[in-house]
C-alpha positions in Angstrom: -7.6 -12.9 5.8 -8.5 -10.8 2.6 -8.0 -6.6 3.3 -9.6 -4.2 0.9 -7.6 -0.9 1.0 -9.4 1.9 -0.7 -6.5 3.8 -2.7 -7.6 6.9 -1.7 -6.7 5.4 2.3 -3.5 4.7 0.4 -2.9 8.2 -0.6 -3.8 10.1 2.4 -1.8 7.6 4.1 1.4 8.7 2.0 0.6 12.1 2.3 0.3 12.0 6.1 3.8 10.5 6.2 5.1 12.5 3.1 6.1 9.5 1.5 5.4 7.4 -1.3 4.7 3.6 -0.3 3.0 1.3 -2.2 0.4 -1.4 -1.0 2.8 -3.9 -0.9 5.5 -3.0 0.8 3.3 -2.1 3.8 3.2 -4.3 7.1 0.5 -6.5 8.3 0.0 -3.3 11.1 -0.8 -0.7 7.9 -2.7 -3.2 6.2 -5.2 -3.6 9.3 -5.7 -0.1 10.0 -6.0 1.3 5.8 -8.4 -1.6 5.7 -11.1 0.2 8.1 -12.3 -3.6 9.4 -13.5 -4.1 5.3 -11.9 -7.5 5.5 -12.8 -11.5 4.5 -12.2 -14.4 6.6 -11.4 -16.1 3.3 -11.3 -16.5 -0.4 -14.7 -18.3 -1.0 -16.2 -15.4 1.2 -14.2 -13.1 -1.4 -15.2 -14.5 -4.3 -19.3 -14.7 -3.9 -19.0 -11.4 -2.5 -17.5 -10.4 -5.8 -19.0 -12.6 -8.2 -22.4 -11.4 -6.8 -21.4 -7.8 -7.0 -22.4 -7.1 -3.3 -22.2 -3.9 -1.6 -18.1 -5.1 -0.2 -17.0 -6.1 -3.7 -13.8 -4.2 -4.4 -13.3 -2.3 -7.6 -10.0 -2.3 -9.4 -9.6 1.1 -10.2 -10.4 2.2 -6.7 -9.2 -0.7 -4.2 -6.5 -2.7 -3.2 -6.6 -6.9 -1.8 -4.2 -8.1 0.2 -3.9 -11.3 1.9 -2.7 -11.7 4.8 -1.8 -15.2 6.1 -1.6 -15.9 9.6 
């Protein structure tokens, strides 16, 4: 599955915790709950999501994607 973390998750996240980690050094756990449910079952559902600028298309500057394999 694809996660979308919104930094701004990230950072309250760190703040909560007073520490400073970043998104990939957090477990599959973290990932799940920064990620709200604004996941992907896969990459092709990622990709036209993305490519057709829908309403769950990530932006760099304000998102993280992480995979997570099962």
């Amino acid at each position: 599955m694809i996660y979308i973390i919104q930094a701004s998750a990230l950072m309250r996240y760190n703040y909560k915790h007073n520490m400073f980690k970043p998104v990939e050094d957090l477990d599959a756990d973290e990932v799940k709950e920064l990620a709200s449910d604004w996941h992907f079952d896969n990459w092709e559902q990622f990709v036209k999501e993305f490519n057709n600028d829908g309403d769950l298309a990530p932006f760099p500057t304000e998102h993280f994607i992480v995979e997570l394999k099962s």
